[in-house]
GUNUTI-228348 format. One record per residue (C-alpha): x, y, z. Coordinates in Angstrom, 1 decimal. Each point is the difference from the previous one (the first is absolute). Example, Ala and Ser with C-alpha at 12.3 -4.5 7.8 and 13.67 -1.06 7.14 Angstrom:
REM GUNUTI-228348
+--------+--------+--------+
:     c1 :     c2 :     c3 :
+--------+--------+--------+
:   12.3 :   -4.5 :    7.8 :
:    1.4 :    3.4 :   -0.7 :
+--------+--------+--------+
//
This chain:
REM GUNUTI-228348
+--------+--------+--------+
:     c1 :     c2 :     c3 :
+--------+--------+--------+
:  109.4 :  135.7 :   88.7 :
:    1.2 :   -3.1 :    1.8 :
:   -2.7 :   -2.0 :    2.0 :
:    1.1 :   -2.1 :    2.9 :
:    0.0 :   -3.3 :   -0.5 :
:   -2.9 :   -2.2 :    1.7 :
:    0.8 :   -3.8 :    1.4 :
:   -4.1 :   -0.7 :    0.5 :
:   -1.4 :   -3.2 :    2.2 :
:   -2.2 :   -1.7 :   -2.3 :
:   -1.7 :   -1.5 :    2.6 :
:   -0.3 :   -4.0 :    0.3 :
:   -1.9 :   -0.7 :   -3.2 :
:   -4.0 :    1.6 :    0.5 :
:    0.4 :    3.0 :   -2.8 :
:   -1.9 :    1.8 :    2.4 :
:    2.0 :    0.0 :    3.1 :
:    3.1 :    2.4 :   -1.7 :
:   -0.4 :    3.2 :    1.9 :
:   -1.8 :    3.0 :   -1.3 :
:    3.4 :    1.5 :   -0.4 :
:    1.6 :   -3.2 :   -1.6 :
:   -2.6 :   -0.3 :   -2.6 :
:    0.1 :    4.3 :   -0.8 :
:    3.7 :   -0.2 :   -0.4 :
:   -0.3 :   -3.4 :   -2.2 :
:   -3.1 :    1.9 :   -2.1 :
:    2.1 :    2.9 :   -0.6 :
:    3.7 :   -1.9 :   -0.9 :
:    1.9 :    0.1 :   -3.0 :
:    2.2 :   -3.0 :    0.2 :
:   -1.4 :   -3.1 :    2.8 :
:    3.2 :   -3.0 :    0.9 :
:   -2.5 :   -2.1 :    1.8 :
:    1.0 :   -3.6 :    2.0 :
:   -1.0 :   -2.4 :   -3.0 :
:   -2.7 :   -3.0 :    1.3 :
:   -0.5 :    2.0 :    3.7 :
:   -1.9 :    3.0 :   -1.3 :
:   -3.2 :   -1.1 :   -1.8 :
:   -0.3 :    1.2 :   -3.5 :
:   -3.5 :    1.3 :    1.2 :
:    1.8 :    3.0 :    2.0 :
:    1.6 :    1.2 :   -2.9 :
:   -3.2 :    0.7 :   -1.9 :
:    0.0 :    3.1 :    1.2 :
:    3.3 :    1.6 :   -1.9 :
:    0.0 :    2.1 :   -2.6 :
:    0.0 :   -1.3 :   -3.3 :
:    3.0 :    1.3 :   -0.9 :
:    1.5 :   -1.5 :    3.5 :
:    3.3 :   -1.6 :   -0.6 :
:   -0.2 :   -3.2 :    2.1 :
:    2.6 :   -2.6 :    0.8 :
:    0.1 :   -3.2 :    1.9 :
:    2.8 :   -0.1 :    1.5 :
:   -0.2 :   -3.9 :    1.3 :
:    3.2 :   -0.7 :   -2.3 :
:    1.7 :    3.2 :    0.6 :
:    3.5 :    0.3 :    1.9 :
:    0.2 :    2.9 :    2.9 :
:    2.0 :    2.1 :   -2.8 :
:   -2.2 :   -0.6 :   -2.4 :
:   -2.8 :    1.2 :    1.6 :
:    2.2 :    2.7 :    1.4 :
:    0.6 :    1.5 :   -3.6 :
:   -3.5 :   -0.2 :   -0.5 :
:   -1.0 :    2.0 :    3.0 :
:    2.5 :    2.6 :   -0.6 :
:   -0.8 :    0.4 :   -3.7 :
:   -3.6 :    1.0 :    0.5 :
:    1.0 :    2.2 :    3.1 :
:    2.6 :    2.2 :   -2.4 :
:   -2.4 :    0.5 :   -2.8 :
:   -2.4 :    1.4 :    2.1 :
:   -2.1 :   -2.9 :    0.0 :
:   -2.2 :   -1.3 :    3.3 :
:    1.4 :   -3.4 :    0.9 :
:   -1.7 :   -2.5 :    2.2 :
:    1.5 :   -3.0 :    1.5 :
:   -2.7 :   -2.2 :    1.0 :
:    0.5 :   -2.8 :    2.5 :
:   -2.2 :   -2.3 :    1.5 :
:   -1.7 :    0.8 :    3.6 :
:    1.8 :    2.1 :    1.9 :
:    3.7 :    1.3 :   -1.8 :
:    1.4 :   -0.1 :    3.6 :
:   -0.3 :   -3.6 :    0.6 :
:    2.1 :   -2.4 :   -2.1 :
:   -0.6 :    2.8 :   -2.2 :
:    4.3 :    0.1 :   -1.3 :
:   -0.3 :    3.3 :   -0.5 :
:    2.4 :    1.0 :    2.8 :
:    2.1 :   -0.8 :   -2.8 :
:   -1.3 :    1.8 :   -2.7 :
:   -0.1 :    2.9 :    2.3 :
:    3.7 :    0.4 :    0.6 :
:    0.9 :   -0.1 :   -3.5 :
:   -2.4 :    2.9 :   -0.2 :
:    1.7 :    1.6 :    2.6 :
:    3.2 :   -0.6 :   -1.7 :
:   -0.8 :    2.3 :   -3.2 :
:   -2.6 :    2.1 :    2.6 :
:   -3.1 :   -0.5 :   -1.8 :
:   -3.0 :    1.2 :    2.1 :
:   -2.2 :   -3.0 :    0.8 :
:   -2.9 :   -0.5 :    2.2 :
:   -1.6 :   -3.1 :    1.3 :
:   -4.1 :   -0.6 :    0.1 :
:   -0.6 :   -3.4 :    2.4 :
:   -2.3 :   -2.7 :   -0.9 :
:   -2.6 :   -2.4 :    1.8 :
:    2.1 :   -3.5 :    0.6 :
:   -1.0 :   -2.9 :   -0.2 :
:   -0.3 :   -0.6 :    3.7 :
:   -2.8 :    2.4 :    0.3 :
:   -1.9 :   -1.0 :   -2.8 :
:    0.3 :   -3.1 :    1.5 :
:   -1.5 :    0.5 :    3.2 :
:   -3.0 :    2.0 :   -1.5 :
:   -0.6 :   -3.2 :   -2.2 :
:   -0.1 :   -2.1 :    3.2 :
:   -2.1 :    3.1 :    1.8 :
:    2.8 :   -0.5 :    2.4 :
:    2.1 :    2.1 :    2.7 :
:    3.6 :   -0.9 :    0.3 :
:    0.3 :    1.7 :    3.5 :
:   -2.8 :   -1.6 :    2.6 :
:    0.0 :    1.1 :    3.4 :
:    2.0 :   -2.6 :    2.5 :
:    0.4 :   -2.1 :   -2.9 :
:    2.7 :    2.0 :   -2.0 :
:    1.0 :    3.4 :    0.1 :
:    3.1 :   -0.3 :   -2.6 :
:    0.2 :   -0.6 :   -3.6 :
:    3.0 :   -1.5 :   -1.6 :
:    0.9 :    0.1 :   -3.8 :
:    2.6 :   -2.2 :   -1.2 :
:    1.1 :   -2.3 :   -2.2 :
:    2.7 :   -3.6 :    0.0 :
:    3.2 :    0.3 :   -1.8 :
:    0.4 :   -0.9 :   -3.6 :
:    2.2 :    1.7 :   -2.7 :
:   -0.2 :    2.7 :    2.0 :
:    1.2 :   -0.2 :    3.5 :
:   -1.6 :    0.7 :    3.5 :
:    2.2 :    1.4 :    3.1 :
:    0.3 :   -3.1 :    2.3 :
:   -1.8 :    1.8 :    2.5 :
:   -3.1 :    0.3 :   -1.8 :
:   -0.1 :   -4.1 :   -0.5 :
:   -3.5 :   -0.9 :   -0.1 :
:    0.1 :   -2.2 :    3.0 :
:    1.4 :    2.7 :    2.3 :
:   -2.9 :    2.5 :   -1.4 :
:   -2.6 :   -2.6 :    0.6 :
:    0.8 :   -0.6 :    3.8 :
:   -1.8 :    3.4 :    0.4 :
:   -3.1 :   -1.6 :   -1.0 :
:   -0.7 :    3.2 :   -1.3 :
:   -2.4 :    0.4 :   -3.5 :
:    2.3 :   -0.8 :   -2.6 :
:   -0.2 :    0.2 :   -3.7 :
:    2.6 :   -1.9 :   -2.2 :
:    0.6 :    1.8 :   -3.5 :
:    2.3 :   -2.0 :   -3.0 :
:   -0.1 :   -3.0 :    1.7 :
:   -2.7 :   -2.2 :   -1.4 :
:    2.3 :   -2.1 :   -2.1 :
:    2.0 :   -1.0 :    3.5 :
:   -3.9 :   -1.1 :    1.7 :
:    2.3 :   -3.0 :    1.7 :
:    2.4 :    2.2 :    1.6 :
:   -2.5 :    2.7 :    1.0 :
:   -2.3 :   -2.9 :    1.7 :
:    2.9 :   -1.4 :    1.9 :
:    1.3 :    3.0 :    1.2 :
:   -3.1 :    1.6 :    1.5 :
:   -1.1 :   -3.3 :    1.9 :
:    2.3 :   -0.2 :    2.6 :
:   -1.4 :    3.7 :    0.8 :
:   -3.6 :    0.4 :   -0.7 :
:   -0.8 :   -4.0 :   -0.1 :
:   -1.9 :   -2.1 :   -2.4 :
:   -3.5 :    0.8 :    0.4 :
:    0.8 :    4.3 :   -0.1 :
:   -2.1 :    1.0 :   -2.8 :
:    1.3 :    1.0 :   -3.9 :
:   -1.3 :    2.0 :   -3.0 :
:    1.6 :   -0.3 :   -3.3 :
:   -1.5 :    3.5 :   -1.7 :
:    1.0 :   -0.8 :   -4.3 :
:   -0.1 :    2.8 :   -2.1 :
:   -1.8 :    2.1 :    2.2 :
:   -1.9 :    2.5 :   -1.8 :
:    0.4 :   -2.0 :   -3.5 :
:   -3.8 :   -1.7 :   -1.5 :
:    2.2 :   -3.3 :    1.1 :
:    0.2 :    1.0 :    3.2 :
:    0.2 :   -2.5 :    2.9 :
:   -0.2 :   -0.2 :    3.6 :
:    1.2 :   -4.1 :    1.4 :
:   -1.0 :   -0.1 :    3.8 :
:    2.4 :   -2.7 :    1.3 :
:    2.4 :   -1.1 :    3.4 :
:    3.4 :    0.4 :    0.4 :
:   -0.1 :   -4.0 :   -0.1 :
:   -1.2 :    0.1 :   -3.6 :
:    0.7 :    2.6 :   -1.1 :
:    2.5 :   -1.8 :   -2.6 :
:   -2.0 :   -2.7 :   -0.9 :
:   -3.2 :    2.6 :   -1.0 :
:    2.7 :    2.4 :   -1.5 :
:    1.2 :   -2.6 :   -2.6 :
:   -3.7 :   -1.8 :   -0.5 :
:   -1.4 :    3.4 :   -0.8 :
:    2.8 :    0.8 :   -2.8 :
:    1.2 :    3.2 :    1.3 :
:    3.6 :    0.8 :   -0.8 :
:    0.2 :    3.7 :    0.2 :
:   -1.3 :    3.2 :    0.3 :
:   -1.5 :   -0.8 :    3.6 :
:    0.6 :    1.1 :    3.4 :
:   -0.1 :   -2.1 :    3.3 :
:   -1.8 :    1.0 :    2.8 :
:    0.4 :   -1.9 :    3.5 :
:   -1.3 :    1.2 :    3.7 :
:   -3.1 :   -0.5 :    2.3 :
:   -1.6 :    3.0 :   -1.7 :
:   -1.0 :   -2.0 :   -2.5 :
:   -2.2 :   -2.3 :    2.3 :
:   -2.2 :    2.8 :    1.7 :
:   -3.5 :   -1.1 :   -1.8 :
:    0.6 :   -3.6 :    0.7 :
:    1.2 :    0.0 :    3.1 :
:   -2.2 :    3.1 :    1.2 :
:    2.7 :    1.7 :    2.1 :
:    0.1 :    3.4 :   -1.3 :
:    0.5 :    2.5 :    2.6 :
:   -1.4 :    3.3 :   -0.6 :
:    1.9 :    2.6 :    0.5 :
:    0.2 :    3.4 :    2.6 :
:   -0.5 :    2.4 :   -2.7 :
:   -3.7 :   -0.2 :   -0.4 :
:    0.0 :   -1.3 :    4.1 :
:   -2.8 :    1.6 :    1.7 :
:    2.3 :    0.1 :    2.9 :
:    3.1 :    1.5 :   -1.9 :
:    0.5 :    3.6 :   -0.3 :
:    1.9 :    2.1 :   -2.3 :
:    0.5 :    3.4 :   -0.9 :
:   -3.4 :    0.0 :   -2.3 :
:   -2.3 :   -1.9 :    2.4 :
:   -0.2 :   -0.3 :    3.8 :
:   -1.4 :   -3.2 :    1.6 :
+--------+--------+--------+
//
């Protein structure tokens, strides 16, 4: 018998925030290629001992490949296991079409990202009523390329909620970009490790947000988070919103 292969979110770092499903496939596998230092050893606790696991941190997209396609012929259940969710930044859009290629039955089980675990951290909604209705995930250009349409400062002008993944090395760039948009007092968190016991959350502006980046050592691993969202509970403008309106209707309450 040949068991699908299973490309499993590990979630951003908390063992505990793997999906049910995630953590039955990953209890049950015979042969784990996990993302090296972005899964915490924590999670894989709960293999079997006999569990083959590799890190595949120093691994090539063949070599990992090979691996995958190994267990799957010997009748072996194989996880992948990526960090958060597979289907952002995940590479496995790659690692997919190779399966295709040899049509080897895979499925895909997503993750919490970062982003989320993030704004639970910060007991924080991303999408505030007449403040921002739009969240945008990106990230600048570095070994790998961005479209010159998604430039950072032509997302920014929407002054929409936006979240900058792989970026933290650039903080300059990021900082100067976003100004001209959004303006130097627009409130920034820098979530670290979310999830992780080193976890942490650096409330900052756009204005220093490079100078606070470098002073507090972060080089990596981090995401940047930038819009008037963030400033609700100081500046006490939350706007509540027509769902729970004694004066809005819907189809399972009448005003």
């Amino acid at each position: 018998m040949k068991y699908p292969i299973h490309f499993v979110g590990a979630g951003p770092g908390d063992p505990e925030l793997i999906t049910v499903k995630g953590r039955r496939l990953l209890e049950a596998a015979d042969l784990i290629v996990y993302a090296g230092s972005l899964v915490p050893d924590l999670l894989l606790e709960c293999c079997k001992p006999d569990a083959v696991i590799v890190n595949s941190a120093s691994l090539t997209l063949s070599e990992t490949h090979k691996l995958l396609v190994e267990g799957y012929r010997t009748g072996q259940r194989v996880v992948r296991l990526h960090t958060g969710d597979p289907g952002l930044y995940g590479a496995i859009q790659e690692q997919m079409a190779l399966l295709d290629e040899e049509r080897i039955h895979y499925l895909v089980v997503p993750g919490v990202s970062a982003v989320f675990a993030a704004a639970a951290a910060l007991k924080q909604e991303l999408t505030l009523p007449e403040i921002s209705q739009t969240l945008i995930l990106t990230r600048l250009a570095g070994r790998t390329p961005v479209p010159e349409e998604e430039r950072l400062s032509a997302l920014a002008s929407h002054k929409a909620t936006l979240v900058i993944y792989l970026s933290i090395q650039q903080i300059e760039k990021v900082a100067s970009e976003l100004q001209a948009s959004y303006g130097p007092d627009t409130p920034v968190v820098v979530a670290y490790r979310v999830g992780w016991p080193d976890e942490l959350l650096l409330r900052t502006t756009l204005a220093q947000l490079a100078h606070d980046v470098k002073a507090s050592g972060i080089h990596r691993q981090a995401l940047i988070m930038v819009g008037e969202v963030f400033a609700v509970r100081s500046n006490k403008t939350l706007k509540k919103s027509k769902l729970y309106d004694e004066s809005f209707s819907h189809g399972f309450r009448k005003t």
